[in-house]
N, C-alpha and C positions, 0 to 999 in steps of 0.2 A: 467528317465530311467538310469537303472547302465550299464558302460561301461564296460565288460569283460576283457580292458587292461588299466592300470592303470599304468604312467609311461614305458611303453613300458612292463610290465610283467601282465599275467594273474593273476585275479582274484581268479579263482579254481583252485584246485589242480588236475591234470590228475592220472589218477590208479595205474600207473606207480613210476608217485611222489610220491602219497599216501607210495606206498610199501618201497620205497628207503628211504624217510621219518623215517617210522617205525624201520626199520632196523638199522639209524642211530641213532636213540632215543635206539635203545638196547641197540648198541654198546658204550650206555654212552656219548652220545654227550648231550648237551644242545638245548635245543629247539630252541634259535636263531642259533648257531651253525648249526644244521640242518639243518634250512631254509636256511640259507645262503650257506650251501652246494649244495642244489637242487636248488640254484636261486627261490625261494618263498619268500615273503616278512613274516616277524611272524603276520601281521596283515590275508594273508593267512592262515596260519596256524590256527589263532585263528578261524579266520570264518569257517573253515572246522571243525575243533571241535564242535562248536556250531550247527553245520549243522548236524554233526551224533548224539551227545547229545539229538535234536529236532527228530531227527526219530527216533532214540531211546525210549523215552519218548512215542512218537505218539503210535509206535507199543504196546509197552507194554500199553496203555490203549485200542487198539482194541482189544487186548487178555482177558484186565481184562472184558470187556462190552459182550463178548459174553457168 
């Protein structure tokens, strides 16, 4: 079973982070950069990617099936 905190930081990103995140990804930071702004590890980062990319993906095949 996966433990939620790894190293004393969360695994997920909270909606919050997500936002602060994005906003510093505009403003031209670097995706490590970023993470390390918000306290997220980029291994965070990366699973949160993959995690919208997968729903992503998902939806758009219940759209195409109906």
């Amino acid at each position: 079973m996966n433990s939620p905190l790894i190293h004393e930081r969360r695994r997920i990103m909270a909606p919050a982070k997500k936002v602060d995140f994005c906003q510093l990804i505009h403003e031209c930071h670097s995706l490590v950069a970023a993470a390390k702004w918000i306290d997220v590890s980029i291994r965070t980062v990366q699973r949160a990617r993959r995690t919208v990319a997968k729903n992503a993906q998902r939806d758009t095949v219940r759209h195409d099936s109906k």
